[in-house]
C-alpha positions as CSV (number, residue, x, y, z in Angstrom):
1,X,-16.4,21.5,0.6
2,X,-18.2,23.0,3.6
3,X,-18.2,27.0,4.4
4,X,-15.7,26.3,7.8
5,X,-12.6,26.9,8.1
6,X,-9.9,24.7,7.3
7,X,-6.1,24.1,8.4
8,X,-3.0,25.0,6.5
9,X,-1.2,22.3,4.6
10,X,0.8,19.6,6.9
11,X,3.8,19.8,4.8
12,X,4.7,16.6,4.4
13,X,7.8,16.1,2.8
14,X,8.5,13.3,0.1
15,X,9.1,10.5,2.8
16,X,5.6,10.4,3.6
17,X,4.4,10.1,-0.1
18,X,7.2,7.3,-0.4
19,X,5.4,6.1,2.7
20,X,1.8,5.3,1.6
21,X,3.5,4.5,-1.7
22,X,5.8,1.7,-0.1
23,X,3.0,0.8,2.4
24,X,0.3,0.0,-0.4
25,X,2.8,-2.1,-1.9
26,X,3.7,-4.3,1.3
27,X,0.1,-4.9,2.5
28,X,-1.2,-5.6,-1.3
29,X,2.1,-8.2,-1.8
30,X,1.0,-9.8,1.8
31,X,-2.8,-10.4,0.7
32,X,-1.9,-11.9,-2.7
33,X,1.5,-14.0,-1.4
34,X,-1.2,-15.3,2.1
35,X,-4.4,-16.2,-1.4
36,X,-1.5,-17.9,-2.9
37,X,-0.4,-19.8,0.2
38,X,-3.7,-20.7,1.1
39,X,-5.3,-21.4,-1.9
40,X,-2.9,-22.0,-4.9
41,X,-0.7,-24.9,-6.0
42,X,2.2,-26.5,-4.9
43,X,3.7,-24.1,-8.0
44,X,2.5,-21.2,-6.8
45,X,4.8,-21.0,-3.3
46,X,7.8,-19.4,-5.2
47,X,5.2,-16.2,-5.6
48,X,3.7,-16.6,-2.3
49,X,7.6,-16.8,-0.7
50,X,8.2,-14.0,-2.5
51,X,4.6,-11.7,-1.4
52,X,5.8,-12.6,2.4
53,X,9.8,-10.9,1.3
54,X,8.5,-7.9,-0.2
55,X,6.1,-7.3,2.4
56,X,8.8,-7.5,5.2
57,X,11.0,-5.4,3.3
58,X,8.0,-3.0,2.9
59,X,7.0,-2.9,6.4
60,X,10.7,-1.6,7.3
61,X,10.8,1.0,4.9
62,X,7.3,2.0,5.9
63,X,9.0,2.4,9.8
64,X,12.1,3.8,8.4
65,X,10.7,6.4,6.2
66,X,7.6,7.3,9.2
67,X,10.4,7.8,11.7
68,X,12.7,10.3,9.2
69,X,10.1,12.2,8.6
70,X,9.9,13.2,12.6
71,X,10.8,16.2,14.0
72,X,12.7,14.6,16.5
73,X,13.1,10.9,15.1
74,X,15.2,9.6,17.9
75,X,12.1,9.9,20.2
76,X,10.3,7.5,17.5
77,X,9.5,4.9,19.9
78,X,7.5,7.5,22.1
79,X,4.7,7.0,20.0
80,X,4.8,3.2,20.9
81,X,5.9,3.2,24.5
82,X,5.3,6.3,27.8
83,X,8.4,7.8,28.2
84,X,7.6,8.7,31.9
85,X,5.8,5.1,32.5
86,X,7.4,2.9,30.6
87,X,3.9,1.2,29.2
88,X,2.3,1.0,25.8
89,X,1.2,4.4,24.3
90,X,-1.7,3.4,22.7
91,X,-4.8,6.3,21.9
92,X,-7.6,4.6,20.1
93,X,-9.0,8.2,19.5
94,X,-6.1,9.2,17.9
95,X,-5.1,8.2,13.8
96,X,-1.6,8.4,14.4
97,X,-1.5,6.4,17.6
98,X,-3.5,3.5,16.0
99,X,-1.6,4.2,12.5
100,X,1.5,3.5,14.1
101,X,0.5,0.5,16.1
102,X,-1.0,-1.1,12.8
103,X,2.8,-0.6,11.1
104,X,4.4,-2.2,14.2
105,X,1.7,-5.7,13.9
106,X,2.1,-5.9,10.8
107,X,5.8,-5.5,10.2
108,X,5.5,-8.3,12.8
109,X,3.0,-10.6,11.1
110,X,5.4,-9.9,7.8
111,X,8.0,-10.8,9.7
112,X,7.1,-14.2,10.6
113,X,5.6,-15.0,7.0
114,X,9.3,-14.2,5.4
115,X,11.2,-16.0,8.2
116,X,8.8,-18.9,7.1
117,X,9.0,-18.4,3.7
118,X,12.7,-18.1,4.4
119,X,12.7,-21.9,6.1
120,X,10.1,-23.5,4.0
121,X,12.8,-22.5,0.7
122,X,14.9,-24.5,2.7
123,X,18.8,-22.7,2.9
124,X,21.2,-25.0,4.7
125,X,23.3,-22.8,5.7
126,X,21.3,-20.4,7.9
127,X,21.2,-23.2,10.7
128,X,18.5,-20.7,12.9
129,X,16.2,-21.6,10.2
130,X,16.5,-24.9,11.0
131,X,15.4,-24.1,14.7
132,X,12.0,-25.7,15.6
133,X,10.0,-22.8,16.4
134,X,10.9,-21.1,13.3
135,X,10.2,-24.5,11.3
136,X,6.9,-24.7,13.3
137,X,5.9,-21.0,11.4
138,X,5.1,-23.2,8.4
139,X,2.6,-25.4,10.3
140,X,-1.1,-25.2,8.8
141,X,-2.4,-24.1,12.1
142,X,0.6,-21.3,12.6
143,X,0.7,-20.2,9.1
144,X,-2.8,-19.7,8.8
145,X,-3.1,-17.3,11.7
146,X,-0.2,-15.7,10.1
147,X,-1.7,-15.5,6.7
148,X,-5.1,-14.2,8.3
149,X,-3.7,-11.7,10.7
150,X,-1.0,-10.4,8.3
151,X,-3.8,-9.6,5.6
152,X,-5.8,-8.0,7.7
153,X,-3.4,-5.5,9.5
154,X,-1.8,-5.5,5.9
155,X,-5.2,-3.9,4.4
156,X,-5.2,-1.9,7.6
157,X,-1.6,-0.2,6.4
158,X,-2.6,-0.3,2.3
159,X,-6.0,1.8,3.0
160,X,-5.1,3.7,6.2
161,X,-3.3,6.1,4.2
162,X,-6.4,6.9,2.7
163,X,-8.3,7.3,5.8
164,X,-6.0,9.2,7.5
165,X,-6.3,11.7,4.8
166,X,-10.3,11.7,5.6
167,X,-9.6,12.7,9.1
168,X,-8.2,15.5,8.8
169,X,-10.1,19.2,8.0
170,X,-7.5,19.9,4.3
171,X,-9.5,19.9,0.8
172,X,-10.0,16.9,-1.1
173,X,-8.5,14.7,1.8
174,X,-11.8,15.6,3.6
175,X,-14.2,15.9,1.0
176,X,-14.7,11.9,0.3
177,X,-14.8,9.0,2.2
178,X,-13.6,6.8,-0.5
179,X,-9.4,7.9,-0.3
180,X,-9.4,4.3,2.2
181,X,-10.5,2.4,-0.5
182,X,-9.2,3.8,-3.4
183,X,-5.6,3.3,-1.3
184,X,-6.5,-0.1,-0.7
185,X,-7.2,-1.2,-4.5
186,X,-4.1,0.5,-5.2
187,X,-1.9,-1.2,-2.8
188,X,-3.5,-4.5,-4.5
189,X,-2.7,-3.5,-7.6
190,X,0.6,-2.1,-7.3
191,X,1.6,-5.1,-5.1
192,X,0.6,-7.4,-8.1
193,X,2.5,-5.3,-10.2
194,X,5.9,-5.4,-8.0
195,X,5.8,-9.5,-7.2
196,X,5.3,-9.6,-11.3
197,X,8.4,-7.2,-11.9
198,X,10.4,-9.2,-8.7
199,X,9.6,-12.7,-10.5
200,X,11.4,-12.3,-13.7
201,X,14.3,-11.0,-12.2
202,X,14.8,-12.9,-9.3
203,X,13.7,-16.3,-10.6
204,X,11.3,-17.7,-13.4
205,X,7.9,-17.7,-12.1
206,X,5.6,-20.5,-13.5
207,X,3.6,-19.4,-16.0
208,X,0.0,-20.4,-14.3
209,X,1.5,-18.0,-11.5
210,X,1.9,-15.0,-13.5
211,X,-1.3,-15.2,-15.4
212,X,-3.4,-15.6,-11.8
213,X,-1.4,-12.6,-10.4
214,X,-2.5,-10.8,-13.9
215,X,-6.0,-11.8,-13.5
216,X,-5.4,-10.6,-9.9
217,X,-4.2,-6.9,-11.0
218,X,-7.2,-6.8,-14.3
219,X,-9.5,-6.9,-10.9
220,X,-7.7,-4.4,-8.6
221,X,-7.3,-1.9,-11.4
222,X,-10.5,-2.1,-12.8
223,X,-12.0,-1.7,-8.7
224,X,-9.8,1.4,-8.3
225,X,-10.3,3.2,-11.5
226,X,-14.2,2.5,-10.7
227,X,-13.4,4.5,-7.1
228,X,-11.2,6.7,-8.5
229,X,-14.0,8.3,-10.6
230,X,-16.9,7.8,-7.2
231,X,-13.8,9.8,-5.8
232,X,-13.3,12.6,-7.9
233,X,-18.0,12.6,-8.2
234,X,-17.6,13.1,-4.6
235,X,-15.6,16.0,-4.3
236,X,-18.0,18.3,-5.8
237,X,-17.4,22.0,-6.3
238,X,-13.6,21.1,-5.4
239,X,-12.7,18.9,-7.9
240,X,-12.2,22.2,-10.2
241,X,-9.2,22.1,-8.7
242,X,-8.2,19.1,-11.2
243,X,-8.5,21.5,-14.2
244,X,-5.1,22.3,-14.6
245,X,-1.5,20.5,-14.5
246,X,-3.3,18.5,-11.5
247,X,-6.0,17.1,-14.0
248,X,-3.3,16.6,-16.7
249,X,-1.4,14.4,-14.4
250,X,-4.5,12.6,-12.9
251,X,-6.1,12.0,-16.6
252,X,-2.5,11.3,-18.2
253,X,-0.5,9.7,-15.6
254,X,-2.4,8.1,-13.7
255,X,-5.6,7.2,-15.2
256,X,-4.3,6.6,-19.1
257,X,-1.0,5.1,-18.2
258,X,-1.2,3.7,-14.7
259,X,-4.5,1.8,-14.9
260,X,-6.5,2.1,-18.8
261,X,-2.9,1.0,-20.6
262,X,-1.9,-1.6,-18.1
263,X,-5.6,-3.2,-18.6
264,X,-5.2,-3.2,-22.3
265,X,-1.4,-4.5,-22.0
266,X,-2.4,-7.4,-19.5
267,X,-5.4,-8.5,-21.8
268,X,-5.2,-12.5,-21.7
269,X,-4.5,-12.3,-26.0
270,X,-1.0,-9.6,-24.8
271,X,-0.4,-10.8,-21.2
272,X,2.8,-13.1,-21.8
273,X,4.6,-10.0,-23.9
274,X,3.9,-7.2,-22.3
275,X,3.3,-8.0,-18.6
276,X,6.3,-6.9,-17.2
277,X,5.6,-3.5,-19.3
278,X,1.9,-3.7,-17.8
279,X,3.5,-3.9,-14.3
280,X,5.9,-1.3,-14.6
281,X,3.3,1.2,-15.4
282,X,0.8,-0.1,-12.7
283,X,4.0,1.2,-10.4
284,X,4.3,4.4,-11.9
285,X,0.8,5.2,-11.9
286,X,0.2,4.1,-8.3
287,X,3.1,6.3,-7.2
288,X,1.4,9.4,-9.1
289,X,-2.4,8.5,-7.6
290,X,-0.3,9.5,-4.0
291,X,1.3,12.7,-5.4
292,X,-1.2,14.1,-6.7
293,X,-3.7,13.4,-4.1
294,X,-1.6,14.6,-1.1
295,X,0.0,17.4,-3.3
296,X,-3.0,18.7,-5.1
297,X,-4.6,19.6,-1.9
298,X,-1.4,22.5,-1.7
299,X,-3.4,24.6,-4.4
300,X,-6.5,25.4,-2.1
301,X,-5.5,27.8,0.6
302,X,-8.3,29.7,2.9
303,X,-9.3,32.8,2.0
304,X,-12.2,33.3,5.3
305,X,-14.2,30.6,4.8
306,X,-14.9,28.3,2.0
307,X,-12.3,27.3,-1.4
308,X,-10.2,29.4,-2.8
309,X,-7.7,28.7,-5.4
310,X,-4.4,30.4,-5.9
């Protein structure tokens, strides 16, 4: 941490930790469900139908949660549009501007992927899925741009979060560049975990499915416990402010349960028996990772200049 001065606390409330929570979750699910689409086998498109759902549903809550967490959160769409004008409020120097621009596409993209999803399943009696230009989403040409764009403002949304944090002058948030990616392995992983968890309630995945998006989340896990301790190297002189319930929660919670348990759990000799336990704690532990990092930062306060702890 450097010797300057830095701001008081935002004050976010629990709807933004939901937020980056929820947000990881929808842009991880969209990557794996568009690999799936474009890559897997004809067994596979139940999962991939499913990715394309719960990133939908994601990207809504995401909005939902961003605009009850305003001040004034009728003027929402102010952010989006000039009040005065009428055109497209968009500030390329400003995080929030672009953050909330990267929502909007990619609750769009998401969109289009679950109406497809949604026709492809085939449900006779929604006749507007039956309507060419939805039918045409499904196209190789249509759903590829789709799958493309959607991951890529879907990374955008999982490790924004993270760099968002980075941008501003608080602790920890400031002291790494490496919040983005640890956000972004996170949202892979915890998307992995929720399509697992949605598959065995909503319908019996194939078995070749659920062992690739096991695989997937050994991989994610393993990337983000890796930056999760670059992360906490990186902080320096701050990190002290881990020794305490912080660290306890960050070493227990998170680390232990969230990410080394889950890798032993999802082991190819365990994964068929305990993968929807593996899952469930790849949730939990993502969800901590986000409360602790955006809480944790409430124990440094400025006292002049420099770190001081309460």
């Amino acid at each position: 941490m450097s010797d300057t001065f830095f701001t008081s606390s935002p004050g976010w409330t629990w709807y933004i930790i939901l937020y980056f929570f929820v947000g990881g979750i929808a842009g991880g699910a969209f990557f794996l469900a568009a690999l799936l689409r474009a890559f897997g086998r004809p067994e596979d498109r139940p999962i991939a139908r499913l990715g394309y759902y719960v990133a939908c549903a994601g990207a809504i809550l995401s909005g939902l949660l961003l605009t009850v967490d305003l001040t004034r959160p009728e003027r929402f769409w102010h952010m989006l549009i000039q009040s005065n004008t009428g055109r497209l409020m968009f500030k390329y120097w400003s995080p929030m501007s672009v953050g909330a621009w990267g929502v909007l596409l990619f609750g769009l993209f998401s969109f289009l992927g679950a109406l497809g999803a949604a026709a492809e399943e085939g449900r006779p009696s929604w006749k507007p899925l039956q309507w060419p230009p939805v039918r045409a989403l499904n196209g190789r040409v249509v759903a590829g741009g789709i799958a493309v764009l959607g991951s890529v403002f879907g990374f955008f949304l999982a490790g924004y979060t993270g760099v968002l944090l980075a941008v501003t002058n608080r602790p920890i948030w400031a002291d790494s560049t490496l919040l983005g990616a640890l956000f972004l392995f996170s949202g892979i992983s915890t998307g992995a975990a929720s399509l697992i968890l949605l598959s065995r309630w909503r319908s019996p995945a194939h078995p070749g499915s659920l062992h690739w998006l096991a695989e997937s989340d050994r991989v994610a896990l393993a990337l983000e416990l890796l930056t999760l301790v670059a992360f906490l190297v990186s902080l320096g002189s701050v990190a002290r402010v881990f020794v305490g319930w912080w660290g306890l929660l960050l070493v227990l919670g998170v680390v232990g349960a969230g990410i080394v348990w889950p890798l032993v759990l999802e082991r190819p000799a365990a994964a068929h028996r305990h993968l929807a336990r593996a899952a469930a704690l790849v949730l939990a532990g993502g969800f901590l990772l986000r409360v602790v990092v955006l809480l944790s930062s409430e124990q440094i306060h400025a006292a002049g200049s420099g770190v001081a702890l309460p």
